[in-house]
DRENFIPA-658732 format. One record per residue (C-alpha): residue number from 1; chain; x, z, y. Coordinates in Angstrom, 2 decimals, decimal comma. Example, Ala and Ser with C-alpha at 12.3 -4.5 7.8 and 13.67 -1.06 7.14 Angstrom:
BEGIN
ATOM|banu|vopa|px|pz|py
ATOM|1|A|12,30|7,80|-4,50
ATOM|2|A|13,67|7,14|-1,06
end
This chain:
BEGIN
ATOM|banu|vopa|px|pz|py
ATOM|1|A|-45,99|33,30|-9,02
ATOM|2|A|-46,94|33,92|-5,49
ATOM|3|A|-45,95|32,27|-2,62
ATOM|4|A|-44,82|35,36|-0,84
ATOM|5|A|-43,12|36,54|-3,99
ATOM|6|A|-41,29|33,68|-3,96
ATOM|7|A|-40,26|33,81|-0,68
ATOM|8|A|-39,07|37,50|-1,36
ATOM|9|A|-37,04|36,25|-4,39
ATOM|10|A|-35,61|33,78|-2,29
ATOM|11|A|-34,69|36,02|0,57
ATOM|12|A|-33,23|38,24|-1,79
ATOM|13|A|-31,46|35,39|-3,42
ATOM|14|A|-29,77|34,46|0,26
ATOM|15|A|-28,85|37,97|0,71
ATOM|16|A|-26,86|38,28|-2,69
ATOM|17|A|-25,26|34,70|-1,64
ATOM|18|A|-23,44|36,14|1,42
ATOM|19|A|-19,52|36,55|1,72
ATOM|20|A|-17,32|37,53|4,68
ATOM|21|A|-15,45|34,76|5,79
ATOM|22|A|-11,53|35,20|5,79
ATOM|23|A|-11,13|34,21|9,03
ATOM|24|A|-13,74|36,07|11,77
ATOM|25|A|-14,34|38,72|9,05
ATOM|26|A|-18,41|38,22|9,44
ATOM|27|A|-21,06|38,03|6,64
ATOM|28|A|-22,01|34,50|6,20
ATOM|29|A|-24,11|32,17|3,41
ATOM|30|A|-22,14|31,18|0,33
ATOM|31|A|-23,60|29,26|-2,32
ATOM|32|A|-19,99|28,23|-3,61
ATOM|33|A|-17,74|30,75|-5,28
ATOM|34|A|-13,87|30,32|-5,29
ATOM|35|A|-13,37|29,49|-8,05
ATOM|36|A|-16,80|26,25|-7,95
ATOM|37|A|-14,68|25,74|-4,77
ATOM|38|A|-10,91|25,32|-6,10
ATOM|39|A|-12,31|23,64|-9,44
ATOM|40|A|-14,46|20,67|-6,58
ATOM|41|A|-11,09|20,48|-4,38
ATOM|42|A|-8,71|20,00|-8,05
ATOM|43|A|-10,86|17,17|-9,23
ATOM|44|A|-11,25|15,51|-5,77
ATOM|45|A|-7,62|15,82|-5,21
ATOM|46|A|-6,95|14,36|-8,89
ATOM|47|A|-8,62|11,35|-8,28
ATOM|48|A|-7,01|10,74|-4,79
ATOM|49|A|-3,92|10,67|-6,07
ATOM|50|A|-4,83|8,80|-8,91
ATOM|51|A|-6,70|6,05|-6,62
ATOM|52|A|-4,45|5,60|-3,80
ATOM|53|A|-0,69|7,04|-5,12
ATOM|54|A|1,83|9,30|-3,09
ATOM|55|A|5,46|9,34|-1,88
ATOM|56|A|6,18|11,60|-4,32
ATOM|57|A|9,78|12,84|-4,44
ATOM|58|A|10,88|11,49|-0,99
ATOM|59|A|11,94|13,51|1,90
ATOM|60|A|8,76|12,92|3,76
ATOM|61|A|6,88|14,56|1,05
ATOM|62|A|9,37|17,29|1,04
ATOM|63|A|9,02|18,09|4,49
ATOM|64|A|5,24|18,11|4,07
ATOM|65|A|5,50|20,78|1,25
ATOM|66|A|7,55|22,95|2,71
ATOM|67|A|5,93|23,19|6,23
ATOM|68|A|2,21|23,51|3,99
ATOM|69|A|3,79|26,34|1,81
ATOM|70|A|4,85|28,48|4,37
ATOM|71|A|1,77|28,64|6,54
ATOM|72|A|-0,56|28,70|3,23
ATOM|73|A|1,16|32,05|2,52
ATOM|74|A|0,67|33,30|6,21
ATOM|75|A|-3,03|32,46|6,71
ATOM|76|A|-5,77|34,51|5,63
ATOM|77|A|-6,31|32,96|2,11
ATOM|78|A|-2,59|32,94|0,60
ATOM|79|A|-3,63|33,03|-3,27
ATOM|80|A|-5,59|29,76|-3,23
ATOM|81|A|-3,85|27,12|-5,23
ATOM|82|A|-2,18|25,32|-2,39
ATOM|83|A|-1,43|22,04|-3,04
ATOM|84|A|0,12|19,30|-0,12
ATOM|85|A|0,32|15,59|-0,76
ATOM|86|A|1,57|13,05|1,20
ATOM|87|A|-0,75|9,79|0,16
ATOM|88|A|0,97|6,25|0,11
ATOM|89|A|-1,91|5,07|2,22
ATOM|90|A|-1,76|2,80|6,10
ATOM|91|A|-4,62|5,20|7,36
ATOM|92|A|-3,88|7,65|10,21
ATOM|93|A|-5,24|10,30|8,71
ATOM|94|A|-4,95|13,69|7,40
ATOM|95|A|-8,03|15,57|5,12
ATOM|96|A|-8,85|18,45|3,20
ATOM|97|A|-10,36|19,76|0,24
ATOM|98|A|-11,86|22,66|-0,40
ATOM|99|A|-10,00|25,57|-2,61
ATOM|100|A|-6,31|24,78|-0,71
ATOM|101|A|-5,66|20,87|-1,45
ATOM|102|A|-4,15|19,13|2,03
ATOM|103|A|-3,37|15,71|2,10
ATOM|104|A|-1,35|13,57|5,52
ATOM|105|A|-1,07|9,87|5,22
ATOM|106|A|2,09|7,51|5,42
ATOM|107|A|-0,14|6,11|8,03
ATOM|108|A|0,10|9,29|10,23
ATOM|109|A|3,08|10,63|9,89
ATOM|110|A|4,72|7,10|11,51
ATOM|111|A|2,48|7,84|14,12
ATOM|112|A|3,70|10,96|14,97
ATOM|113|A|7,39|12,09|16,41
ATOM|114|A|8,13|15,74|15,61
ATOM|115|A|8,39|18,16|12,96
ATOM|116|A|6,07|20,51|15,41
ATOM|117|A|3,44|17,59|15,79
ATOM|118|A|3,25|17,64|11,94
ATOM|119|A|3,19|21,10|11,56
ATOM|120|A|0,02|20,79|14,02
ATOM|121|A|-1,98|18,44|11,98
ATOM|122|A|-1,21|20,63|8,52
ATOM|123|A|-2,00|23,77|10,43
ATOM|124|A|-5,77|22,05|11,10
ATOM|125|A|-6,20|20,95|8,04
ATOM|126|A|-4,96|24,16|6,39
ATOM|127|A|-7,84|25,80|8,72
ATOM|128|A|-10,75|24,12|7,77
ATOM|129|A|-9,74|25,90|4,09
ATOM|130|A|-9,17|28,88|5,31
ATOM|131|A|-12,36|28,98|7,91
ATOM|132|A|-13,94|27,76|4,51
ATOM|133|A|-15,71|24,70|6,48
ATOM|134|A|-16,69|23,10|3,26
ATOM|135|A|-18,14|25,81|1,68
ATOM|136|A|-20,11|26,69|4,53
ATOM|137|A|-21,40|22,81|4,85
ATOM|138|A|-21,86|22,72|0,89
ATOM|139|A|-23,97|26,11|0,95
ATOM|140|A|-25,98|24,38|3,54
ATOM|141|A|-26,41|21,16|1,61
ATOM|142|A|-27,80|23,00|-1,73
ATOM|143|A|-30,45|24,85|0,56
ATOM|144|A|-31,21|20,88|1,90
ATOM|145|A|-31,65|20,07|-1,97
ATOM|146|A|-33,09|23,55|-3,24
ATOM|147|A|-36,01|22,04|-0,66
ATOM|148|A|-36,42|18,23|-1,97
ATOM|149|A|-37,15|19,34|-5,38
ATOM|150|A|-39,88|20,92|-4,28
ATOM|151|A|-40,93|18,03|-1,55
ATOM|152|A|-40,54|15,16|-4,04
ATOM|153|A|-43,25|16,77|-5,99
ATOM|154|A|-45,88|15,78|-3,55
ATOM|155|A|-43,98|12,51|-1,47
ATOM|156|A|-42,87|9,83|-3,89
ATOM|157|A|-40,76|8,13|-1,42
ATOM|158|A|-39,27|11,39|-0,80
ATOM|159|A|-38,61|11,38|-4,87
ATOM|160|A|-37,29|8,10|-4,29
ATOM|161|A|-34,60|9,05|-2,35
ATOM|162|A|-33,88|12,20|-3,03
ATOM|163|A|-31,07|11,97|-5,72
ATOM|164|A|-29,73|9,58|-2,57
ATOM|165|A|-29,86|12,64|-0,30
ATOM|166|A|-28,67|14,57|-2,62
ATOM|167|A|-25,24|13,19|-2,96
ATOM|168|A|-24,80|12,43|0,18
ATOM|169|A|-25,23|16,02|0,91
ATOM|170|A|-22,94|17,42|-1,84
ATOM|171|A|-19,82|15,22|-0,74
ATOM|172|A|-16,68|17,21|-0,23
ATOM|173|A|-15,40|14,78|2,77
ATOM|174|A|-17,47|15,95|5,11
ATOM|175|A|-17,51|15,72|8,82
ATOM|176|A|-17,17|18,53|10,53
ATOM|177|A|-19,10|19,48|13,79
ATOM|178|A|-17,63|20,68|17,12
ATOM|179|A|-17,63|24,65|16,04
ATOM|180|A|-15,26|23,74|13,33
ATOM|181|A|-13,12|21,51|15,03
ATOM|182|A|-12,54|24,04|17,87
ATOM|183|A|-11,93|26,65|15,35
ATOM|184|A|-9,18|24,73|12,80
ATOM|185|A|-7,35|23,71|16,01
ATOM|186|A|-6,59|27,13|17,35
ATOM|187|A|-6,11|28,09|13,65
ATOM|188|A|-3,20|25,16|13,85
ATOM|189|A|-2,10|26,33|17,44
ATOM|190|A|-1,87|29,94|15,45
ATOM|191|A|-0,12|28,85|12,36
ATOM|192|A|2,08|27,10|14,06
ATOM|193|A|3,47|29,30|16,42
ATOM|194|A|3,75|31,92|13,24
ATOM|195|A|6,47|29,67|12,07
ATOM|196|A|8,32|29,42|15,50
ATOM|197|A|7,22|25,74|15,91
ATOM|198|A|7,05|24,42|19,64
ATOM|199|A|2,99|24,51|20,21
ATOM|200|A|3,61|22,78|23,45
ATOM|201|A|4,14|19,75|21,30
ATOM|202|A|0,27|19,99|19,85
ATOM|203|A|-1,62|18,31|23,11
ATOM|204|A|0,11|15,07|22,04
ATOM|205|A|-1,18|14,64|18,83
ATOM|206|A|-4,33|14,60|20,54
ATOM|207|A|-3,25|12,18|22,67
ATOM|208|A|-1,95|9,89|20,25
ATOM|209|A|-5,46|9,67|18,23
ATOM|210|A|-7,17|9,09|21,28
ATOM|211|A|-4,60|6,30|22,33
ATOM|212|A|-5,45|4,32|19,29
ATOM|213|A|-9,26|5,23|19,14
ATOM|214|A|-9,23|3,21|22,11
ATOM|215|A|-8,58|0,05|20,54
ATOM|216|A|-4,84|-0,49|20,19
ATOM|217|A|-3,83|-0,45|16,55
ATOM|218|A|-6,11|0,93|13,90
ATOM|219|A|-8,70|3,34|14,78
ATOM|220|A|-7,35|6,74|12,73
ATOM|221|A|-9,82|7,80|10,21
ATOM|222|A|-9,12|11,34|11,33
ATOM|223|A|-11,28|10,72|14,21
ATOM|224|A|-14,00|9,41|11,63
ATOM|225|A|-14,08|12,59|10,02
ATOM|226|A|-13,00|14,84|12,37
ATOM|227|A|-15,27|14,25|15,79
ATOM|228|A|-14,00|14,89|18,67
ATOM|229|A|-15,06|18,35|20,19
ATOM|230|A|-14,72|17,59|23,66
ATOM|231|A|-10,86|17,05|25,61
ATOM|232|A|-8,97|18,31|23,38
ATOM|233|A|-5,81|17,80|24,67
ATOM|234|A|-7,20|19,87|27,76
ATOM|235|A|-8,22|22,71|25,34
ATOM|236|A|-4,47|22,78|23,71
ATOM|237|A|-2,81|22,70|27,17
ATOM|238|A|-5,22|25,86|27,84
ATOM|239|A|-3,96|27,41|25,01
ATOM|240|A|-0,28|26,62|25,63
ATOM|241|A|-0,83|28,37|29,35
ATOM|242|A|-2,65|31,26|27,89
ATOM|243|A|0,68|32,13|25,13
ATOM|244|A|2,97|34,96|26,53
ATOM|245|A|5,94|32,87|28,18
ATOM|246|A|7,86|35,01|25,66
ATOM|247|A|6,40|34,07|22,75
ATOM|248|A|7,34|30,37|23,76
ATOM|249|A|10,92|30,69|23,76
ATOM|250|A|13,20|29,45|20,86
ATOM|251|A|10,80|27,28|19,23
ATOM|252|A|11,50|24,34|17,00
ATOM|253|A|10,78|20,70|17,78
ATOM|254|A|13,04|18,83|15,56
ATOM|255|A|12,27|15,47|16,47
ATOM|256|A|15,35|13,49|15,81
ATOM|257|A|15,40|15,14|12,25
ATOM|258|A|11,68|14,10|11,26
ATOM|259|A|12,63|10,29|12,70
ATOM|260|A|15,11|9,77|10,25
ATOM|261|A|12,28|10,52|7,77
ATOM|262|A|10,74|7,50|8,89
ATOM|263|A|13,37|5,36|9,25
ATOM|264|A|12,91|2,70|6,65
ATOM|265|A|9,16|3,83|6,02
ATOM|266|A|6,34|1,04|5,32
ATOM|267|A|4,86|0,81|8,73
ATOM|268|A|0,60|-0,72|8,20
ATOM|269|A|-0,86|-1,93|4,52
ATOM|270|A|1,90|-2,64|2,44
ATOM|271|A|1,05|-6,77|1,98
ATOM|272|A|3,06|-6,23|-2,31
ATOM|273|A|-0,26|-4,59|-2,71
ATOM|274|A|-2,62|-7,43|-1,92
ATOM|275|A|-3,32|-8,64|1,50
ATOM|276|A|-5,50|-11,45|3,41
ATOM|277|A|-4,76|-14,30|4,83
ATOM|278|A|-8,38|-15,54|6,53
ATOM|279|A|-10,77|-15,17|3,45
ATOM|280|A|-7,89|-15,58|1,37
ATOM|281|A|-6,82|-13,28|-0,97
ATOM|282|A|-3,20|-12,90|-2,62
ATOM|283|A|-1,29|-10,54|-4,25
ATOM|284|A|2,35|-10,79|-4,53
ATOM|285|A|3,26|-8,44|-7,36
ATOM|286|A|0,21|-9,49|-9,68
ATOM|287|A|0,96|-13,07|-8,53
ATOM|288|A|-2,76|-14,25|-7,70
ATOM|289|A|-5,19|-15,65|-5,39
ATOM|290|A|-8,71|-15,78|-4,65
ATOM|291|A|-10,73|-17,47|-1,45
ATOM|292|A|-13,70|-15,53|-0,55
ATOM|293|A|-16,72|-17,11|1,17
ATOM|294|A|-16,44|-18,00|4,69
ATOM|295|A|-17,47|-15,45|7,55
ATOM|296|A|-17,76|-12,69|4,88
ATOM|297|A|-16,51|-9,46|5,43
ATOM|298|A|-13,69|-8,27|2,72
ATOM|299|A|-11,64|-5,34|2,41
ATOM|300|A|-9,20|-4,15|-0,16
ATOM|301|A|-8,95|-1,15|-1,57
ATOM|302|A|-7,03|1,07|-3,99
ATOM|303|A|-9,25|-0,23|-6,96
ATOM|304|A|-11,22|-3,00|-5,76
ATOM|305|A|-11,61|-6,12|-3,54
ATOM|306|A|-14,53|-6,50|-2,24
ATOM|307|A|-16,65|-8,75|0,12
ATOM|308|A|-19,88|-8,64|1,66
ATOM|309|A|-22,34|-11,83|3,02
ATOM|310|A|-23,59|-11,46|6,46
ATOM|311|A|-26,61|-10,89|6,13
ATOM|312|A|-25,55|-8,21|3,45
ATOM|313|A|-27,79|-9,65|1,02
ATOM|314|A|-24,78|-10,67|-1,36
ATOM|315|A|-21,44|-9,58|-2,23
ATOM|316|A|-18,54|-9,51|-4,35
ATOM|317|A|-16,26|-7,21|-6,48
ATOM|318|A|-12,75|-8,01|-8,24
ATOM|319|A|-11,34|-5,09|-10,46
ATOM|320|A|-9,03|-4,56|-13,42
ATOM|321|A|-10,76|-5,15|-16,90
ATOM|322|A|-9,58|-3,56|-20,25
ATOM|323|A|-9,70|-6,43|-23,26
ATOM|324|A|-10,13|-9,85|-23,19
ATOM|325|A|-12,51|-11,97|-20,85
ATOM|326|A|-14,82|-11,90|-23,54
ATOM|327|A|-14,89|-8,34|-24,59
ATOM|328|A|-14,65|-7,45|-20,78
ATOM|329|A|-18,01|-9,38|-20,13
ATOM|330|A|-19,72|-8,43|-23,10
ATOM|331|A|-19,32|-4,18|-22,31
ATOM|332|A|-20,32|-5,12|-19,14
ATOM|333|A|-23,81|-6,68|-20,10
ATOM|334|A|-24,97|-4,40|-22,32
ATOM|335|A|-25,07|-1,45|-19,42
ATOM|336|A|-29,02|-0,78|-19,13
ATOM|337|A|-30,92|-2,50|-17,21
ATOM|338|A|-29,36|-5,85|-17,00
ATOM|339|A|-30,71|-8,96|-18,88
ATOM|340|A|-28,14|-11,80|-19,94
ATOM|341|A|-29,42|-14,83|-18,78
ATOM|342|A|-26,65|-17,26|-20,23
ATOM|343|A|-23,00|-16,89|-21,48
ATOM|344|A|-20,07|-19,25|-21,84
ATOM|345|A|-16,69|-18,96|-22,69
ATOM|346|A|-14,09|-21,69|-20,82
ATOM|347|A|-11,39|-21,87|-18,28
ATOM|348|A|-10,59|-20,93|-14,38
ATOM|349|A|-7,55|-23,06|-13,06
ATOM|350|A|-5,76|-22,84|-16,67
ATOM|351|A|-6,50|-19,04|-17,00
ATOM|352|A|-8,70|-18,31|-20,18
ATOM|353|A|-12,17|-16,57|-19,26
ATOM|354|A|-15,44|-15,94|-20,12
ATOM|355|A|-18,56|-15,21|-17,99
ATOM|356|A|-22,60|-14,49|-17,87
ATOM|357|A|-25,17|-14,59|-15,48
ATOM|358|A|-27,74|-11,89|-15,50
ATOM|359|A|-30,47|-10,02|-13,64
ATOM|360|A|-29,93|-6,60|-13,37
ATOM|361|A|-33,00|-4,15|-12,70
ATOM|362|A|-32,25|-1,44|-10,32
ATOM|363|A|-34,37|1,13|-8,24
ATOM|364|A|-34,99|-0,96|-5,24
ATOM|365|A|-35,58|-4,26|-7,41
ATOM|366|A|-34,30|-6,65|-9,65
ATOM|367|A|-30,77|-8,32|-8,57
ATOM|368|A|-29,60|-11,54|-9,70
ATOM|369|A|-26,05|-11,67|-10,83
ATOM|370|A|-22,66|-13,10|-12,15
ATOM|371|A|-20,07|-12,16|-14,04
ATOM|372|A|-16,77|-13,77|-14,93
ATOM|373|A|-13,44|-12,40|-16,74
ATOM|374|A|-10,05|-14,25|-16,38
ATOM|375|A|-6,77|-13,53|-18,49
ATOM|376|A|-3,90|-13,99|-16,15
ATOM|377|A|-0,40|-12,40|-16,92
ATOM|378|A|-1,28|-9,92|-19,62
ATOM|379|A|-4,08|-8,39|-17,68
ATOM|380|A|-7,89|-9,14|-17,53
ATOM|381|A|-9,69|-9,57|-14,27
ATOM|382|A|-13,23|-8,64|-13,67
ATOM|383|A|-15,38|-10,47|-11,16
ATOM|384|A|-18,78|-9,26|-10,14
ATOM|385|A|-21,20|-11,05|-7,68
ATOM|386|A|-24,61|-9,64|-6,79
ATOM|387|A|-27,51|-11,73|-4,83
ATOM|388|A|-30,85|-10,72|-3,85
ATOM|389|A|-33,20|-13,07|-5,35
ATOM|390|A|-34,81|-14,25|-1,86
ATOM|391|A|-30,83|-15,53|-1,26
ATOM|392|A|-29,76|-16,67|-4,70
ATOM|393|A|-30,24|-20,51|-4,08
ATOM|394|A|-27,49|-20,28|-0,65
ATOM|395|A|-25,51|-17,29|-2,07
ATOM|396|A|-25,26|-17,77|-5,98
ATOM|397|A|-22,92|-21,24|-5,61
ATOM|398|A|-20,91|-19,47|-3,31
ATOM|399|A|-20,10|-16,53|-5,21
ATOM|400|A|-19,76|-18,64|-8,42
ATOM|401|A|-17,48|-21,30|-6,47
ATOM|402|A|-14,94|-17,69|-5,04
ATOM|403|A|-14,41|-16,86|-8,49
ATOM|404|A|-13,56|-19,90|-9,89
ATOM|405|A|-11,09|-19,82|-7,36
ATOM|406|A|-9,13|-17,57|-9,09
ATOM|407|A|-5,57|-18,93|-9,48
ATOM|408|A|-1,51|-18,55|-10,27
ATOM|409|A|0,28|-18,50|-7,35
ATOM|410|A|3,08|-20,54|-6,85
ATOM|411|A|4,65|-20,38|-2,99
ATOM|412|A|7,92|-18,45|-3,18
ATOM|413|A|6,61|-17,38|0,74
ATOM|414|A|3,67|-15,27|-0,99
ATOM|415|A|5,26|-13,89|-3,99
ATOM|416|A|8,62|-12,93|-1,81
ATOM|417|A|6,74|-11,28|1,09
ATOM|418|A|7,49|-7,78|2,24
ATOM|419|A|6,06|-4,86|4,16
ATOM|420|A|6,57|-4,23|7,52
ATOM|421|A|9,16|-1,07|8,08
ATOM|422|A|10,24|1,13|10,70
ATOM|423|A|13,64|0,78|12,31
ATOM|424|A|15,31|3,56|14,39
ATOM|425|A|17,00|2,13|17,59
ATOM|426|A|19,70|4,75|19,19
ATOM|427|A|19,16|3,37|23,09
ATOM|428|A|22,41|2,21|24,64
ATOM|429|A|21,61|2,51|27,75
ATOM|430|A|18,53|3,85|30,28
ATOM|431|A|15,48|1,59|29,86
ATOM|432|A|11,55|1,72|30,37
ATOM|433|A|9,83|1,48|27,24
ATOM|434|A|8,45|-1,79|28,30
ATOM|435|A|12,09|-2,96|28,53
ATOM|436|A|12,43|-1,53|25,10
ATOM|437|A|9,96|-3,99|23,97
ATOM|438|A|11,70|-6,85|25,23
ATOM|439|A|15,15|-6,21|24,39
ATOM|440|A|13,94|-4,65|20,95
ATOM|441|A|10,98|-7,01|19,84
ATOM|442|A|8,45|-5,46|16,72
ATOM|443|A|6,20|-7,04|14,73
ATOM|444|A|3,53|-5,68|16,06
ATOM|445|A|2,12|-5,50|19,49
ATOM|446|A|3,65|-3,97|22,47
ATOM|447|A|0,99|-1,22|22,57
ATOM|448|A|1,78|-0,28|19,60
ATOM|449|A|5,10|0,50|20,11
ATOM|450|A|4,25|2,35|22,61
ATOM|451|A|1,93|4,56|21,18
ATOM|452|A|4,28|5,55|17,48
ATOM|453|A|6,33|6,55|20,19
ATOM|454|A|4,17|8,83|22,51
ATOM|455|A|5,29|6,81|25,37
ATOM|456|A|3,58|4,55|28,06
ATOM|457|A|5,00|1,31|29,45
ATOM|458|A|6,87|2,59|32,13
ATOM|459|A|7,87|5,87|30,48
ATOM|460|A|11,90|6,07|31,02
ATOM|461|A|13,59|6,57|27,77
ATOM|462|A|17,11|8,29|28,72
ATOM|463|A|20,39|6,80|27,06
ATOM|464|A|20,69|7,92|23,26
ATOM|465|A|17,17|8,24|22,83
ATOM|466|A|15,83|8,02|19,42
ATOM|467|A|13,15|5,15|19,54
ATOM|468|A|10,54|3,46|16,26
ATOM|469|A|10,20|0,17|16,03
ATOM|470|A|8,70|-2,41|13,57
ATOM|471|A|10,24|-5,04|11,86
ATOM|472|A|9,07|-7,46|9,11
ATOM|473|A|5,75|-7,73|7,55
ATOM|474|A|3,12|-10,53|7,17
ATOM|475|A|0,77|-11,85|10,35
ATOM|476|A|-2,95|-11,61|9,17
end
C-alpha cells in the first residue's frame, strides 16, 4: 500500500471518527464510543470502591446522590448511567470517570460549608462528563499510540518505551488543561443555578483549594488533577456579576443543614486503618507493627505500605497474602522471570513465616530481591523488598532487618487509638475566629481551623454561629 493511500484511508478513518459534542454542539474527534466509554468509567469506578471503600448509607452520601441525580438529568447527557459515590478517603478531592461515574471525598466535603459549595464541585465534575473531557483526551491518546507502532519499528528505544507511553496515555485520571477547566466550571456555575442553588457561594470553593495549596493542611489532590486555569475565584465572581439580579433571588445555601452532616465525621487519615509514627508502622485493628528504614519515604495506601530509599534505588512493599507463608512465597517465585536464590522456612518475633531471596529479571535489568510471609492473627502478610544490584550490599540488610521487624502489638495506647472527628460548636457569644481557636482548641493547627471554616483569623463570627472544629486523633 501506498503512502498516500494510506494517508487517504486514514483521513477517511478520522472523518468517520467524528461526533458532536453534547455540550457546544460542534463536530469533534471520537475514537471512544459510549458505550467503550461507560464500560472504562464502570470498571474504574468498581475498583475505586473496591480499593478505598465509601460512606455508603450515611446522610453524607445521601446528600451527594441526590444533588448528582438531579443535575445528571438536567445536563445535556441525562441517559448515561449516573453513578455518585462518596469515597471514605482523607484526600480533598473530587474526580470523574468517563460514561457518568462522580466521586467527592470525606476529605472534601469537611472542607467545605454549604450544600451550594457542594453542589459546585458535583456540577464540575458532572461537566467534564458531559463536555466528554476524557473522551476527547483518550481519542487523542490512541492517535499518540496509532503513531508509536509505527515509530518503534525503526527506534528501539522508542520500542522500549512505548508500551510505557502507552499506558500512560490511555489512563482515565487524566489532567485536564485550562480549556476544560474553564469550561466544567461554568458548566457547574450553570447546573447549579438550574437547581436554585446560591452560585454566589462557588468563588469560595476556589478559595478554599487555594488556601490549602498554599501550604496549610494537605495540598487537595483536586488541584493535582485539576490545574488551575488562571484566578478562578475572579472568573466565578465575573460570572456571579454577569447573572440577571433576578435570577439570583431565592436561592438555597443551606449551610447549617450540610454541617450537621459533618458533625461527628472522621476529620484526616483515619489512624484504625494504619498510621505512622516516624518510620514506624502500626495498625490498630490488625494489631501489628513494622519499623521501616530510617530517612525512607513511606506511605500507606488502600492496599499497600510502601517505602522507598533515598536514593530510590530500593524499596519496600507489605500486602495481604492468601495461604500460608509458605504457599504465599512459593506463588510468588514462580512468576517469570525471577530466579530463587535460597528459601527457608522459620520465625519473625513468634509469628510463623517463610521467605526467599531471588533475582528477578525485568526490562531495565536484573533486580535483586526478598521475600518473606508471616502468619499473624489468621491472616498472611506479604513482604517484598527490591534492590538494585549496585546497592544490595547497604540496602539488602536493611530491608531484610524492616521485615523481620514485623511484630504483635501490645500497648493498649496503639490498639485503643481513634480518629480525629469534627465537632460542631454553636458560638455563645461574638468572637474572632482566632478567639475561637483559643477558647475552642482542635487538634490540629490554627490554620486549619480556619480554613474548614472559610474564615480568616480575624473574621468575626456573630453569636449562634455554626463553627467545625477537630477533636481527637493521633500526632504523627
Amino acid at each position: 500500500m501506498t503512502l498516500v493511500t494510506m494517508t487517504a484511508l486514514g483521513v477517511s478513518l478520522l472523518l468517520g471518527a467524528c461526533a458532536t459534542n453534547p455540550v457546544t454542539g460542534r463536530r469533534e474527534l471520537s475514537l471512544v464510543s459510549e458505550a467503550q466509554e461507560i464500560q472504562m468509567g464502570k470498571q474504574a469506578s468498581q475498583n475505586d470502591v473496591r480499593r478505598v471503600g465509601e460512606l455508603a448509607g450515611t446522610p453524607a452520601e445521601a446528600l451527594v446522590k441526590r444533588i448528582g441525580v438531579r443535575m445528571a438529568a438536567q445536563s445535556e447527557r441525562p441517559s448515561l448511567p449516573w453513578e455518585f459515590h462518596l469515597l471514605d478517603d482523607a484526600a480533598v478531592n473530587a474526580f470523574a470517570y468517563p460514561g457518568g461515574f462522580i466521586f467527592v471525598t470525606r476529605g472534601l466535603l469537611t472542607h467545605l460549608n454549604s450544600e451550594a459549595e457542594l453542589a459546585e464541585v458535583i456540577g464540575h465534575e458532572i461537566g467534564h462528563v458531559t463536555a466528554k473531557h476524557s473522551v476527547a483526551q483518550m481519542s487523542q491518546a490512541q492517535l499518540a499510540q496509532i503513531g508509536l507502532v509505527g515509530a518503534s519499528i525503526f527506534s528501539s528505544t522508542v520500542a522500549k518505551y512505548g508500551d510505557v507511553l502507552g499506558t500512560g496515555a490511555s489512563l482515565l485520571f487524566l489532567k485536564f488543561g485550562r480549556d476544560d477547566e474553564l469550561q466544567s466550571d461554568a458548566l457547574g456555575f450553570k447546573y447549579s443555578l438550574a437547581l436554585k442553588y446560591d452560585v454566589r457561594e462557588s468563588p469560595k470553593v476556589f478559595t478554599t483549594l487555594g488556601r490549602l495549596s498554599g501550604g496549610a493542611g494537605r495540598i487537595p489532590e483536586w488541584q493535582s488533577t485539576h490545574p488551575d486555569p488562571g484566578n478562578r475565584v475572579q472568573r466565578a465572581e465575573q460570572r456571579i456579576a454577569a447573572t440577571p439580579p433576578a435570577e439570583l433571588q431565592g436561592l438555597t445555601v443551606n449551610r447549617d443543614s450540610y454541617l450537621k452532616l459533618l458533625d461527628g465525621m472522621v476529620f484526616g487519615e483515619n489512624p484504625r486503618q494504619g498510621y505512622f509514627k516516624g518510620v514506624r508502622f502500626l495498625h490498630p485493628d490488625l494489631q501489628f507493627q513494622l519499623d521501616f528504614p530510617a530517612n525512607w519515604r513511606t506511605a500507606n495506601q488502600p492496599e499497600a505500605v510502601v517505602g522507598l530509599s533515598p536514593d530510590q534505588q530500593a524499596q519496600m512493599v507489605l500486602q495481604l497474602a492468601e495461604g500460608t507463608p509458605a504457599a504465599a512465597v512459593s506463588r510468588f517465585v514462580q512468576q517469570q522471570g525471577i530466579t530463587v536464590k535460597q528459601t527457608s522456612q522459620n520465625s519473625v518475633n513468634g509469628l510463623a513465616s517463610a521467605q526467599a531471596s531471588f533475582d528477578a529479571q525485568t526490562e531495565s535489568g536484573v533486580l535483586n530481591g526478598l521475600v518473606v510471609a508471616v502468619a499473624h492473627r489468621n491472616q498472611t502478610y506479604l513482604l517484598l523488598g527490591l534492590t538494585v544490584p549496585a546497592v544490595a550490599g547497604q540496602r539488602g540488610p536493611e530491608l531484610e532487618a524492616s521485615m523481620r521487624s514485623f511484630r504483635p502489638v501490645t500497648d493498649q495506647a496503639v490498639l485503643n487509638v481513634q480518629p480525629a472527628k469534627v465537632q460542631l460548636m454553636t458560638l455563645p457569644q461574638r468572637m474572632t475566629a482566632q478567639e475561637f481557636v483559643q477558647r475552642y482548641p482542635s487538634s490540629i493547627p490554627a490554620e486549619q481551623v480556619y480554613i474548614i471554616n472559610g474564615v480568616e483569623a480575624a473574621t468575626t463570627l456573630p453569636s449562634g454561629t455554626v463553627v467545625k472544629r477537630v477533636v481527637g486523633g493521633v500526632t504523627p
